[in-house]
ChimeraX commands (.cxc) that place a marker at each C-alpha (Angstrom):
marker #1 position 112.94,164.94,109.75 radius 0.5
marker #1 position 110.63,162.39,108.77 radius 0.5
marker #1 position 111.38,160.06,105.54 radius 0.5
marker #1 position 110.17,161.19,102.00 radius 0.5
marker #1 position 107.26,159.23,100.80 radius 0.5
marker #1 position 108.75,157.19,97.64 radius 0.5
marker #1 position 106.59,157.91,94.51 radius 0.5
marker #1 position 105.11,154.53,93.54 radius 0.5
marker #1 position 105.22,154.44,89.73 radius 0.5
marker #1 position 102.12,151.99,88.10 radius 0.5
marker #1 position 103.01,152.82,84.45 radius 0.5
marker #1 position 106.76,152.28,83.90 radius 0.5
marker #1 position 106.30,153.19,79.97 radius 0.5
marker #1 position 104.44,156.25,80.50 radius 0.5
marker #1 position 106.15,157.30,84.09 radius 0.5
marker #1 position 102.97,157.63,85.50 radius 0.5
marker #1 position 102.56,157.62,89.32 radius 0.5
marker #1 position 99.70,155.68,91.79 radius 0.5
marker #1 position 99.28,159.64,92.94 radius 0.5
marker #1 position 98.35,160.54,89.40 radius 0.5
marker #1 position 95.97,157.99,88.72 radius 0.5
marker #1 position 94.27,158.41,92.07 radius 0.5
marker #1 position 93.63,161.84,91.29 radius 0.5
marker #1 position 92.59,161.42,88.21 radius 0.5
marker #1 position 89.67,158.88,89.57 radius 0.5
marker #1 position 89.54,161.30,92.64 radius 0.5
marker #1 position 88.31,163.87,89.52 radius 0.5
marker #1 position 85.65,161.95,87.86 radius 0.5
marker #1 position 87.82,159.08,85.60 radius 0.5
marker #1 position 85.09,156.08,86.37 radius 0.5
marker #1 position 86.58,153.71,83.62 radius 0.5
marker #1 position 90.12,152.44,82.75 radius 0.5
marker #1 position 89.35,154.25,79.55 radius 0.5
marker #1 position 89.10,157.34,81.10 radius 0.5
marker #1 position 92.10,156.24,83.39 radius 0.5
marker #1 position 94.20,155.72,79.90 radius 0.5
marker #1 position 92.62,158.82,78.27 radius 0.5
marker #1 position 93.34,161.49,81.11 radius 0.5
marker #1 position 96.91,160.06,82.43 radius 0.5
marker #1 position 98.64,157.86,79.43 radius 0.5
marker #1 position 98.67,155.11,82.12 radius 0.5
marker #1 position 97.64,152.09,80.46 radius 0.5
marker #1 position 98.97,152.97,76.74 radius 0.5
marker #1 position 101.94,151.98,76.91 radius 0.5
marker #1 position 104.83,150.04,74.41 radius 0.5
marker #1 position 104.27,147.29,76.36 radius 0.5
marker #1 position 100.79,146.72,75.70 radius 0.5
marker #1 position 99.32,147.99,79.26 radius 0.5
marker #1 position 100.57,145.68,81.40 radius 0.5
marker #1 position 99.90,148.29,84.61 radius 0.5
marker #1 position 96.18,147.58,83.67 radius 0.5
marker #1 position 96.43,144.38,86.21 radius 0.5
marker #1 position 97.11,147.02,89.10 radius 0.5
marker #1 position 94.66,150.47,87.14 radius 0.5
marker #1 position 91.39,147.55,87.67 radius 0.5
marker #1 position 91.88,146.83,90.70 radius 0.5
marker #1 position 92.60,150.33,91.92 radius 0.5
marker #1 position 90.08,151.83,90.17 radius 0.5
marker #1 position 86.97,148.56,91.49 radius 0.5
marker #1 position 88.14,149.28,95.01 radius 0.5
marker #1 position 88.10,153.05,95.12 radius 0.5
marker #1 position 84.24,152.76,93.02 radius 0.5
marker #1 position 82.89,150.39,95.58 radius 0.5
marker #1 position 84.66,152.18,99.12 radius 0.5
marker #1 position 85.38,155.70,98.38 radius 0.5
marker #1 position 88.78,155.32,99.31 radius 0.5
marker #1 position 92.21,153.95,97.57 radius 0.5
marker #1 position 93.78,150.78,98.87 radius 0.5
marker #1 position 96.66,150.70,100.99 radius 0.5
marker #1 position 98.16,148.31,98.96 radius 0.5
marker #1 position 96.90,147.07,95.27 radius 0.5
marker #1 position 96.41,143.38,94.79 radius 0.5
marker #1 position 97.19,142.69,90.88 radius 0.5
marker #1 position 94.95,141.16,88.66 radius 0.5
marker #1 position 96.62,138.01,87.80 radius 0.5
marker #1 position 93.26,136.35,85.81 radius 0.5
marker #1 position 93.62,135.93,82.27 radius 0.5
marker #1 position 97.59,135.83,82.64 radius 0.5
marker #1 position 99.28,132.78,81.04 radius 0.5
marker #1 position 101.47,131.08,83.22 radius 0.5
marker #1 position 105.68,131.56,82.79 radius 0.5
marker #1 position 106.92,128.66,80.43 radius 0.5
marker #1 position 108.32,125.38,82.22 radius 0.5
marker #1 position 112.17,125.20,82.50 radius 0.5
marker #1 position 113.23,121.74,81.02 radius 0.5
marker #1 position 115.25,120.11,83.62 radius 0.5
marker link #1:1,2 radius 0.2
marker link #1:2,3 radius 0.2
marker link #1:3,4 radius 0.2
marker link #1:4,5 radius 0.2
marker link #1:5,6 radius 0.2
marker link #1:6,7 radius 0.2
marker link #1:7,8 radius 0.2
marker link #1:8,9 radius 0.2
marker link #1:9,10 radius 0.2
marker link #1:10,11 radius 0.2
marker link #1:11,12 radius 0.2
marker link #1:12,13 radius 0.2
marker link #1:13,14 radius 0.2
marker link #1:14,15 radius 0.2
marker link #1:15,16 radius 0.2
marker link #1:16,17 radius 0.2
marker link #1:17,18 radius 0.2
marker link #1:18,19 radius 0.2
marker link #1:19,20 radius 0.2
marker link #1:20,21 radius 0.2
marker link #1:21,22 radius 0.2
marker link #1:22,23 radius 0.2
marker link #1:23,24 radius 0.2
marker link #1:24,25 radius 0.2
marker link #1:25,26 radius 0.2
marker link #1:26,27 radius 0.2
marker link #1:27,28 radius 0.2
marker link #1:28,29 radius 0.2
marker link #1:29,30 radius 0.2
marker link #1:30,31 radius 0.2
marker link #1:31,32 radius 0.2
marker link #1:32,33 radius 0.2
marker link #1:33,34 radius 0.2
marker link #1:34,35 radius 0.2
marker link #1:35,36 radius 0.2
marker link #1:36,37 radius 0.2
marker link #1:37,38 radius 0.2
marker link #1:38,39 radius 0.2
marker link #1:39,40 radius 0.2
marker link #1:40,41 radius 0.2
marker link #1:41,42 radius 0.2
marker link #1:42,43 radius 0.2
marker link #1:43,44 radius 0.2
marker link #1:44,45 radius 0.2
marker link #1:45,46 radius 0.2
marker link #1:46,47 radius 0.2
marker link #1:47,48 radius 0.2
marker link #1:48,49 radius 0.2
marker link #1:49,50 radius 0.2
marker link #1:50,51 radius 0.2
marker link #1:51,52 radius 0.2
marker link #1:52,53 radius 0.2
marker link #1:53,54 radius 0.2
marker link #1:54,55 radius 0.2
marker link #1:55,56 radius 0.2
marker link #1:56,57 radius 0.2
marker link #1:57,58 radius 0.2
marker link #1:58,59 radius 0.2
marker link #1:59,60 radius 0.2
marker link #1:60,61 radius 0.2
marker link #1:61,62 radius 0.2
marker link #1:62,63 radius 0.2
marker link #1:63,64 radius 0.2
marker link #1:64,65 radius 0.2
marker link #1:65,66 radius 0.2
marker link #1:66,67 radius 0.2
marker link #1:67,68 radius 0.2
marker link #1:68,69 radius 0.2
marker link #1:69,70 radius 0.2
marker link #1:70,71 radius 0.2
marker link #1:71,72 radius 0.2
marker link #1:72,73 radius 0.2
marker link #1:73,74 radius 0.2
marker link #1:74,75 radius 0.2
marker link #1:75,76 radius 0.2
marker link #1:76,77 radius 0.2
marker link #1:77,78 radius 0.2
marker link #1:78,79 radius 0.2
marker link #1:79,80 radius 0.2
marker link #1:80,81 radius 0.2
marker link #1:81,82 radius 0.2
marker link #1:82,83 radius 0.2
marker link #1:83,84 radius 0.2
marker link #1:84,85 radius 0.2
marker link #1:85,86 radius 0.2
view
């Protein structure tokens, strides 16, 4: 038997899976607000921090047709982790 396909989960709040938010793109969801209005993705408690991965997703499948294999975060706009003193 071959090895079950591991859900990848892009909303850890909400629980929502890549495979739901493809879908709902795949049906018509053309903006991360429809992204956050049709799967909860997005919404979260912790302020949408899954949004880094939903843009990216979401610019890549507009412009090709078709999902990447793997989704490059978002990173602009992200303050940098504090400096350890030494």
């Amino acid at each position: 038997m071959g090895a079950k396909k591991k859900t990848e989960i892009i909303c850890r709040c909400n629980n929502v899976s890549r495979e739901t938010i493809e879908q709902a793109i795949r049906n018509g969801a053309t903006t991360l607000n429809d992204i956050f209005d049709t799967t909860s993705a997005g919404v979260g408690p912790c302020g949408g921090s899954c949004r880094r991965k939903l843009g990216p997703l979401l610019e890549h499948f507009l412009k090709t047709g078709t999902f990447p294999e793997k989704i490059v975060e978002d990173l602009t706009g992200k303050a940098p982790p504090p400096k350890k003193d030494e």
